[in-house]
BAFI-3210 file (N, C-alpha, C; in Angstrom, 3 decimals, decimal comma, padded with zeros to 6 digits):
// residues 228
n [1|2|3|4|5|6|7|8|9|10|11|12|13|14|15|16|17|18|19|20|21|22|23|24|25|26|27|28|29|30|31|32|33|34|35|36|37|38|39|40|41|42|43|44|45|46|47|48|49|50|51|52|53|54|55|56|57|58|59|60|61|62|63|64|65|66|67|68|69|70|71|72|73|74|75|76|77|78|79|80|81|82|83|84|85|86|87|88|89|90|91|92|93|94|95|96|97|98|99|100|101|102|103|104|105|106|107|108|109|110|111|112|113|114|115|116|117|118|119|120|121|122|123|124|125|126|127|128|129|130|131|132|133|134|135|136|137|138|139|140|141|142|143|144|145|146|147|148|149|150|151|152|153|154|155|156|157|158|159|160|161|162|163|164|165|166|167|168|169|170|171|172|173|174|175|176|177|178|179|180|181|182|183|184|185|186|187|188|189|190|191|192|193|194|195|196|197|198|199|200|201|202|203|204|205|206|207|208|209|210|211|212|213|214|215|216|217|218|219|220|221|222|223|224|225|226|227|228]
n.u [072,154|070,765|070,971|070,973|068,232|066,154|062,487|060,000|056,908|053,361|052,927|051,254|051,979|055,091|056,050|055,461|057,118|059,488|059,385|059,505|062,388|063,708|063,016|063,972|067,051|067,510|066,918|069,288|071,375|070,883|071,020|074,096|074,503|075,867|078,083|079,305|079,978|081,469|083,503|084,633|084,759|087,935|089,347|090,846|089,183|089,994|091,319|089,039|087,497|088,636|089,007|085,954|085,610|084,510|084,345|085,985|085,641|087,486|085,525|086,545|089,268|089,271|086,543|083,808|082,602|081,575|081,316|079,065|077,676|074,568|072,153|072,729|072,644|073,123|074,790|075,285|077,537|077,907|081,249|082,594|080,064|078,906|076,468|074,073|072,795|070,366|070,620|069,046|069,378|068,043|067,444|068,564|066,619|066,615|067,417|069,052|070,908|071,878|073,256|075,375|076,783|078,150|078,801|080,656|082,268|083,363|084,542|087,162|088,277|088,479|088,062|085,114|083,972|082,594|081,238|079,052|077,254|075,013|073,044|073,028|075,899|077,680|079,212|077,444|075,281|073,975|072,277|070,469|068,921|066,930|064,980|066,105|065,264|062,983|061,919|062,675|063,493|061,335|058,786|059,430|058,668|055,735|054,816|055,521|055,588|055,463|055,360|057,991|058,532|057,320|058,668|061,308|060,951|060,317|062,335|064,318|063,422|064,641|067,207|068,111|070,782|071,248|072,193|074,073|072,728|070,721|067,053|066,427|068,185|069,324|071,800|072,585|073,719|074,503|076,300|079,064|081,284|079,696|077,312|074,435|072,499|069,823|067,792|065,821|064,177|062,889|060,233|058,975|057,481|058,587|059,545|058,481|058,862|061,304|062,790|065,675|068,016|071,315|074,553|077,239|080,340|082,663|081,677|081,038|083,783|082,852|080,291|078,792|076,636|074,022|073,336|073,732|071,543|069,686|070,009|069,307|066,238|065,496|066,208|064,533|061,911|062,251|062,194|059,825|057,899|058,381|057,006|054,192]
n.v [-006,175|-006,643|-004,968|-006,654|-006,720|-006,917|-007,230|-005,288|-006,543|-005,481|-004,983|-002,878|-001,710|-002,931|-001,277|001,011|000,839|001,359|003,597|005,188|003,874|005,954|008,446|008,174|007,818|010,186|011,909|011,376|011,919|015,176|015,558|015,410|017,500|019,599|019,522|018,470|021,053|022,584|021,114|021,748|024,365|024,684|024,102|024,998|026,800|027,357|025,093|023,103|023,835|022,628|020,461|019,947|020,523|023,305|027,165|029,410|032,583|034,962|037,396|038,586|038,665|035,199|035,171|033,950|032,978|029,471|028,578|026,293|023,908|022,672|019,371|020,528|023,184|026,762|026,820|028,877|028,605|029,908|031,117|031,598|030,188|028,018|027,626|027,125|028,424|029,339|030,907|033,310|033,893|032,288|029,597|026,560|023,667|021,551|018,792|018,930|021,095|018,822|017,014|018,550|019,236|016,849|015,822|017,926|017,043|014,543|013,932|013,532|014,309|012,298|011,736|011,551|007,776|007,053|004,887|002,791|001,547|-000,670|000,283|-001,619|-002,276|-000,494|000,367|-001,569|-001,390|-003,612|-004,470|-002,728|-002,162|-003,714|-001,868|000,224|000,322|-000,046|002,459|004,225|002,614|001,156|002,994|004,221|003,067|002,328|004,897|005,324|002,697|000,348|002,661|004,195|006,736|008,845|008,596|009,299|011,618|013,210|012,471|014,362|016,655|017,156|017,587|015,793|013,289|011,275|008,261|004,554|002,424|000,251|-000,027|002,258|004,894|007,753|010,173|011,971|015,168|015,460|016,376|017,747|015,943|013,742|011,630|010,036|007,843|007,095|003,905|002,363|-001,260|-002,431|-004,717|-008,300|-011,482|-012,568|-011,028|-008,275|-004,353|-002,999|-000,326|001,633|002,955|003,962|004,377|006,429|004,771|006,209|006,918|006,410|008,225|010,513|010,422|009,217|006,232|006,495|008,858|008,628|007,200|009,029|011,194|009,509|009,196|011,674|012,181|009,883|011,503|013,831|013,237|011,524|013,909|015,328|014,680|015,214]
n.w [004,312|007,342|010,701|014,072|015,664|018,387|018,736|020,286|022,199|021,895|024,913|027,105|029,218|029,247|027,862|028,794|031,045|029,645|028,643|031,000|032,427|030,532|031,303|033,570|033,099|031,725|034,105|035,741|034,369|033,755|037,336|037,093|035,740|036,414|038,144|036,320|034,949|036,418|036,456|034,040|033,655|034,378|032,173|029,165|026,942|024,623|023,895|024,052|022,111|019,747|020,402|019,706|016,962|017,486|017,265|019,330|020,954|022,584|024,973|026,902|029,182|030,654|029,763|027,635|024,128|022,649|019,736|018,039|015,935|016,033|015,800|013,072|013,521|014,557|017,456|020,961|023,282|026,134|028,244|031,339|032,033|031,182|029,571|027,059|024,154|021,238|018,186|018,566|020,993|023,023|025,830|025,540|025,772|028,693|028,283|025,940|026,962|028,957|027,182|025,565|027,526|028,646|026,490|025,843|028,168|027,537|024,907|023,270|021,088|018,951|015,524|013,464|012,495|009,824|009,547|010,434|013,980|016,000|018,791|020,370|020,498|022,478|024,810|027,354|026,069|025,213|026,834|027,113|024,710|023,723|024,246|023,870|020,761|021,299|021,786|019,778|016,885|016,469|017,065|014,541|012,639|013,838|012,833|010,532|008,605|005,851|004,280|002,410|000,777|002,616|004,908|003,879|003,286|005,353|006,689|005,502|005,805|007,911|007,702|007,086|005,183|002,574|002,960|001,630|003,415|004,053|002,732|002,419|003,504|005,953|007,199|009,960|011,580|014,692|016,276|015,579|015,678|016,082|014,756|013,703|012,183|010,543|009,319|007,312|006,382|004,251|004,100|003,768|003,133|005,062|007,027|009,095|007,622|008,421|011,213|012,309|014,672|014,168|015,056|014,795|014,625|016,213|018,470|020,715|022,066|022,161|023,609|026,362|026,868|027,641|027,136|024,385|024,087|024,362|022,896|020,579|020,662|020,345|017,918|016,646|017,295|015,936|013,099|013,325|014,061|011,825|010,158|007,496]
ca.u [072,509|070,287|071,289|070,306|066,746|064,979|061,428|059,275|055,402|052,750|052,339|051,336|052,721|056,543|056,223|055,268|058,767|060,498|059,467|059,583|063,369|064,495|062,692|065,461|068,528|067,758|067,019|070,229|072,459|070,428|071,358|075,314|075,445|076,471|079,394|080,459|080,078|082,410|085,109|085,009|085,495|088,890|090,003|091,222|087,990|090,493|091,231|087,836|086,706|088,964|088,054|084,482|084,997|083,747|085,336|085,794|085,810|087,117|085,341|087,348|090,271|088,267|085,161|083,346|081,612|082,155|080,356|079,466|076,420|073,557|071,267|072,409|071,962|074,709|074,181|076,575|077,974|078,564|081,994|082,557|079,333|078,610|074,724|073,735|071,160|070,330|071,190|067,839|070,011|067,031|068,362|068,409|065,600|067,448|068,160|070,016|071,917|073,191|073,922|076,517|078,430|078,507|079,959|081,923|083,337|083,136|084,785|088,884|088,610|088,454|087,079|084,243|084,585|082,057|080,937|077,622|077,438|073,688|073,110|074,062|077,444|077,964|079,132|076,031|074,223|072,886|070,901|069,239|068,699|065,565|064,401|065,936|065,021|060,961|061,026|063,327|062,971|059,628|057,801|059,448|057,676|054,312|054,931|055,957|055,145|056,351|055,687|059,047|058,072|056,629|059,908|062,161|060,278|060,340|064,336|065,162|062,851|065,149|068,643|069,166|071,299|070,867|073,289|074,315|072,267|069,029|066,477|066,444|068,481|070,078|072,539|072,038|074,499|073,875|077,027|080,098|081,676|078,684|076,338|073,426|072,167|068,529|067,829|064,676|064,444|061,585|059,532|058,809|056,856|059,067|060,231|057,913|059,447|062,144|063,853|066,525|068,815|072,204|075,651|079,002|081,586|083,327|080,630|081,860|084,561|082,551|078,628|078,538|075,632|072,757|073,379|073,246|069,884|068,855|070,020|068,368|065,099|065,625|066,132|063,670|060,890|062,036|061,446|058,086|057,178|058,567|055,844|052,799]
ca.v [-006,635|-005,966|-005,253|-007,524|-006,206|-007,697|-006,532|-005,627|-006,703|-004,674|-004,806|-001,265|-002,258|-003,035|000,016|002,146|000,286|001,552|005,291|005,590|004,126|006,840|009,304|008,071|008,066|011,562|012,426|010,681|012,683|016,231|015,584|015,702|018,608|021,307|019,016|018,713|022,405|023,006|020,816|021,923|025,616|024,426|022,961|026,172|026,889|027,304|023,536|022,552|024,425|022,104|018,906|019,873|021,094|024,575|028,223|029,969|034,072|035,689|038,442|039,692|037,286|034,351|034,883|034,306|032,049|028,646|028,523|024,992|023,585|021,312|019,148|021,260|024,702|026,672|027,326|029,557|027,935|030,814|030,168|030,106|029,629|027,091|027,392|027,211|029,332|029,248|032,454|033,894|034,157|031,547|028,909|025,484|023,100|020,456|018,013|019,445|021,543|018,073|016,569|019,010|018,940|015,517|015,502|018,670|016,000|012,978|013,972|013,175|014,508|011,396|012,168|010,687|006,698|007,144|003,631|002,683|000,586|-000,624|000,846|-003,232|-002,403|000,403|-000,281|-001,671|-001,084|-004,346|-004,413|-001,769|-002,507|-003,845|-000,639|001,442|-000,484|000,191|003,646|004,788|001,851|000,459|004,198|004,506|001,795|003,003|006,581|005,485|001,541|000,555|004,062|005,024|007,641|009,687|008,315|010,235|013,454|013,607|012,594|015,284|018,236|017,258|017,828|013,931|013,325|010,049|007,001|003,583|001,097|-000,621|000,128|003,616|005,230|009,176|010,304|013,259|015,202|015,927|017,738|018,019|014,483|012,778|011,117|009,252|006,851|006,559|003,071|001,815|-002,248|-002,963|-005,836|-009,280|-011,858|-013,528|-010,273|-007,103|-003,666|-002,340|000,979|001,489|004,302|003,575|005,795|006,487|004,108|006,656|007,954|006,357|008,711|011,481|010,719|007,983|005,297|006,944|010,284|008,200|006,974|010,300|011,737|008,327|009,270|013,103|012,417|009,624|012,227|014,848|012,731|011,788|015,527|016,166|013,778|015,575]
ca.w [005,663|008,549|012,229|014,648|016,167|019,175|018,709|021,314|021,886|022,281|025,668|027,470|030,759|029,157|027,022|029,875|032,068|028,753|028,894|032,921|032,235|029,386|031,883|035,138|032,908|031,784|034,999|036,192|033,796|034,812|038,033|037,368|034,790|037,398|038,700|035,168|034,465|037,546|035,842|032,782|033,864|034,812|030,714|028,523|026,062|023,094|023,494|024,116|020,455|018,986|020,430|019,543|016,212|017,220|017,448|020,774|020,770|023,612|025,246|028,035|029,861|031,342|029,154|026,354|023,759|021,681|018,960|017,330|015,573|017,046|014,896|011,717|013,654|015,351|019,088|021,597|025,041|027,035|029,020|031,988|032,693|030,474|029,046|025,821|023,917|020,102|017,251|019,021|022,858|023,990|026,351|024,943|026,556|029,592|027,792|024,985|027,268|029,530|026,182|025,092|028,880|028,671|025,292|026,380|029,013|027,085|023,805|023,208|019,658|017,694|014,020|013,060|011,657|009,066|009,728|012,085|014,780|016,478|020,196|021,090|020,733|022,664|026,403|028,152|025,157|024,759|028,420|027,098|023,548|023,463|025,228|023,209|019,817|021,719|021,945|018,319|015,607|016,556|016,902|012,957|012,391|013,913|012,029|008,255|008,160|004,592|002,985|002,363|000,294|003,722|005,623|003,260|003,079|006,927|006,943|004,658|006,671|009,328|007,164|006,788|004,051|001,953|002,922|001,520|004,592|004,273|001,848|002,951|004,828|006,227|008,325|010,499|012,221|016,229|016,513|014,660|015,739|016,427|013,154|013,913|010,715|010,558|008,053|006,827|005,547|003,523|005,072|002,899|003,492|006,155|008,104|008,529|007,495|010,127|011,230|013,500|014,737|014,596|015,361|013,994|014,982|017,283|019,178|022,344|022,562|022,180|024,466|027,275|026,160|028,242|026,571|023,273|023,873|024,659|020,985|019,776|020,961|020,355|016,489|016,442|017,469|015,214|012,398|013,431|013,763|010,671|009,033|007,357]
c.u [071,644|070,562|070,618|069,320|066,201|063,729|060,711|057,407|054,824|052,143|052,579|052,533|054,600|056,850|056,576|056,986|059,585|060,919|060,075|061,776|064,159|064,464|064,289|066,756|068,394|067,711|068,930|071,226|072,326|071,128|073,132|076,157|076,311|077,965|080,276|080,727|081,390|083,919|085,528|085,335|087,054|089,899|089,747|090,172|088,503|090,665|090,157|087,038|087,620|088,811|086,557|084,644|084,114|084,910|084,921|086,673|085,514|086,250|085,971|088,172|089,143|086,993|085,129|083,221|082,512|080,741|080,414|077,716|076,054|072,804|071,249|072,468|072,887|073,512|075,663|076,452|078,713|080,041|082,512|081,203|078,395|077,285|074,681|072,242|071,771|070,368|069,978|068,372|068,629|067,460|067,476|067,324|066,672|068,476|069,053|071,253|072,808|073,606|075,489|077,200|078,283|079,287|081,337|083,251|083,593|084,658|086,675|089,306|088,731|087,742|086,270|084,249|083,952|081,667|080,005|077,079|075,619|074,438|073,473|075,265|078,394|078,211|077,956|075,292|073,085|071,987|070,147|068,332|067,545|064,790|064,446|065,111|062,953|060,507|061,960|062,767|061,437|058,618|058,795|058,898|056,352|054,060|054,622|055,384|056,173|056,261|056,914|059,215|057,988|058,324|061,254|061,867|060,737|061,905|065,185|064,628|063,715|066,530|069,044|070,018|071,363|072,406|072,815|073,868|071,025|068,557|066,004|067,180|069,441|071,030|072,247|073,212|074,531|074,834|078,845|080,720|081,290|077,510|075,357|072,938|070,692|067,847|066,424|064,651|063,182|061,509|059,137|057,869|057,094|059,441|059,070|059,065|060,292|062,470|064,267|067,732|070,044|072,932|076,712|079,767|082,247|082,807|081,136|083,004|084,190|080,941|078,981|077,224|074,368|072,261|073,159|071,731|069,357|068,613|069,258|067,462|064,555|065,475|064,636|062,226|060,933|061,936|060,324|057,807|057,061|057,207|054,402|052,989]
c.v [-005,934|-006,410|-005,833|-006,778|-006,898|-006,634|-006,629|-006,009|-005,971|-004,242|-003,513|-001,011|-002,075|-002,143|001,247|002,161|001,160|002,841|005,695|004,797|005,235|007,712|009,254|008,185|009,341|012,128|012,377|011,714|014,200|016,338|016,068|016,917|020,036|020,338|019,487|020,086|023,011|022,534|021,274|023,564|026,028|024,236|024,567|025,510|026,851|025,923|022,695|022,896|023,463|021,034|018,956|019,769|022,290|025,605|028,880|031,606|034,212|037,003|039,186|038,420|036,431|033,837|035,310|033,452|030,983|028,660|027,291|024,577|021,894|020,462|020,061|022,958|025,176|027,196|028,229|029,070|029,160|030,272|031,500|029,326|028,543|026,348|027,729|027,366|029,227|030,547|033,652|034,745|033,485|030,503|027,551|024,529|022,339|020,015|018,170|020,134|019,954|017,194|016,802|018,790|017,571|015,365|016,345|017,947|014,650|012,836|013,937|013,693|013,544|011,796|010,875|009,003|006,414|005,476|003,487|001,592|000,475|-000,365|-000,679|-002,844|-001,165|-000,239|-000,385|-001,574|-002,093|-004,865|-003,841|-001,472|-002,352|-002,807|000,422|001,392|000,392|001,549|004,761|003,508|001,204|001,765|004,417|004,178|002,172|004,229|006,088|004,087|001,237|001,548|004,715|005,894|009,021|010,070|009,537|011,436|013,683|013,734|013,654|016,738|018,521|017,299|016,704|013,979|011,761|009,261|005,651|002,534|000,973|000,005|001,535|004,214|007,167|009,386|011,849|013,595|016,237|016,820|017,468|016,429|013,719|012,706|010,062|008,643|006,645|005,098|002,440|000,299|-002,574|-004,375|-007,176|-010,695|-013,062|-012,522|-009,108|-006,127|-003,343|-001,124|000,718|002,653|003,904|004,735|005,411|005,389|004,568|007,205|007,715|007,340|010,072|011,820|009,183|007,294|005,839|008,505|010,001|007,811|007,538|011,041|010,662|009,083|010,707|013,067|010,993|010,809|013,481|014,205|012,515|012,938|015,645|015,519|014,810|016,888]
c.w [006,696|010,164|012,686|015,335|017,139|018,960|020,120|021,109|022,385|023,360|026,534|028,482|030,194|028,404|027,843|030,967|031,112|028,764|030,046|032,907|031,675|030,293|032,921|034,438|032,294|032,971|035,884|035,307|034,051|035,846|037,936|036,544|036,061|038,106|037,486|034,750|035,080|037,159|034,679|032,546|033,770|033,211|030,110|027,048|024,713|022,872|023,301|023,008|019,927|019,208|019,814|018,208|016,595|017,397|018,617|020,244|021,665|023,901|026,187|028,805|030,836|031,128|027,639|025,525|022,945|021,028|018,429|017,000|015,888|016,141|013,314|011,972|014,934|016,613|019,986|023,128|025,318|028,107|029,988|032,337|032,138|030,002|027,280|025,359|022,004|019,724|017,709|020,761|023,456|024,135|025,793|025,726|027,879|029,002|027,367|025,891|028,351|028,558|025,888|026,193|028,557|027,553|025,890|027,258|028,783|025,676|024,033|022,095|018,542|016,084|014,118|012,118|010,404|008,514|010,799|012,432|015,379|017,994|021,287|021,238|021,674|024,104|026,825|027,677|025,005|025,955|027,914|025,758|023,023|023,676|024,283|022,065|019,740|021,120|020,445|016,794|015,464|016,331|015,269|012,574|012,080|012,675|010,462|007,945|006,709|003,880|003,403|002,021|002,132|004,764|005,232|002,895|004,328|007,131|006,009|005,008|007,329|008,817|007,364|005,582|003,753|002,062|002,225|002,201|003,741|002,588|001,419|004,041|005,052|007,373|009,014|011,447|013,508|016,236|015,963|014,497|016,094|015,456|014,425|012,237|011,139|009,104|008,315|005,920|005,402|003,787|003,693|003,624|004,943|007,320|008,019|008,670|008,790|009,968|012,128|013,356|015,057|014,748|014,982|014,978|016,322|018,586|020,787|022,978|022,053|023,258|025,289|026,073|026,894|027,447|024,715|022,846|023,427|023,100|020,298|019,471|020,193|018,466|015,675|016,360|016,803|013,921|012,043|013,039|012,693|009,240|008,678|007,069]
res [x|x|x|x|x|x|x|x|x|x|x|x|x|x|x|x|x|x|x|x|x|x|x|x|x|x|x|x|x|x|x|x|x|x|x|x|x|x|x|x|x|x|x|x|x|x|x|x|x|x|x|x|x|x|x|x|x|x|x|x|x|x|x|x|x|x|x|x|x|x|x|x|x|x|x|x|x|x|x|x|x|x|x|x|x|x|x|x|x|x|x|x|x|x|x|x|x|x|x|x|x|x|x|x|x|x|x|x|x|x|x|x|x|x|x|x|x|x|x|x|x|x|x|x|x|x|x|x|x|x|x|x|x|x|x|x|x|x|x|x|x|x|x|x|x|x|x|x|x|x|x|x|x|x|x|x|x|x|x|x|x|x|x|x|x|x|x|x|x|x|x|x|x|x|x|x|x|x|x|x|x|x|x|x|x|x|x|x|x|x|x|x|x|x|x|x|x|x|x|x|x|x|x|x|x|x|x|x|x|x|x|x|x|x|x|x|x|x|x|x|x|x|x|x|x|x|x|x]
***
């Protein structure tokens, strides 16, 4: 069974619209992490380790860390002041850190549905689809082509673990209750090869859909890297 795919064409121009978008809705979520930081001061850190899936160790009344792992790799959210730095105490890049507040303020605790949905189905997902589709399943594409062989070296540098989709496919896990599915469908003489990044079932009640992209993109490009 393969998800539905709009492909895009190679033109620079609607490639370039595609990037200079991803760019404004990260910027756009940037912009509101210090609001959310401000609310989330307010929500008792022992409850907020258990919506996450992580553990919170006080240090003195009012402070002190949650611990919970990122891409495979634990990280510590200082609280109250709510930054996050890797097992090194070096602060996480932007992004990554308005990821986690957003989950931090996104998340309800749902468990994971261990079922994966395409970025169409996500609120508003499918406006942006094609877009996203451009800059995650199409650059797989570019990267691996049909050597699956290369595909699955790279998805297993990056702590994929081998799922049941496509002709290839891993799941990867951003952060405790949030999976991403990376699937590979070998191409025939009526379709060429595809990839495409899908997400757990529940993810909505753990990342808005702009913040999903963002992990899209984020695990698309550590794939790539991981090639070679």
């Amino acid at each position: 069974m393969r998800f539905a795919i709009k492909c895009e064409g190679k033109n620079p121009r609607m490639k370039n619209n595609h990037l200079q978008s991803q760019i404004d809705r990260t910027a756009t979520l940037l912009r509101r992490i210090d609001e959310l930081r401000d609310g989330l001061r307010q929500v008792d850190p022992f409850e907020l380790a258990l919506l996450v899936r992580g553990e919170y160790s006080a240090k003195e009344p009012g402070r002190g860390e949650l611990h919970l792992e990122l891409w495979g790799r634990e990280v510590t959210v200082s609280f109250p002041a709510l930054v996050a730095c890797d097992t090194n105490g070096k602060e996480l890049n932007p992004a990554l850190q308005a990821l986690l507040i957003y989950h931090f303020h996104t998340t309800d605790g749902t468990p994971v549905a261990e079922r994966y949905i395409a970025f169409s189905e996500l609120q508003d997902g499918r406006f942006y689809a094609q877009a996203f589709q451009s800059y995650t399943g199409d650059e797989l594409r570019r990267a691996f082509d049909d050597e699956r062989h290369r595909f699955e070296l790279s998805a297993q540098k990056m702590g994929g673990h081998p799922y049941h989709l496509g002709d290839s496919s891993f799941t990867f896990d951003f952060l405790p209750r949030v999976k991403l599915l990376a699937v590979f469908w070998r191409g025939d003489e009526d379709f060429p090869s595809t990839y495409q990044i899908l997400f757990d079932g529940a993810v909505a009640h753990h990342l808005p859909t702009d913040a999903c992209a963002i992990a899209g993109s984020m695990l698309t490009r550590m794939i790539i890297s991981a090639n070679g």
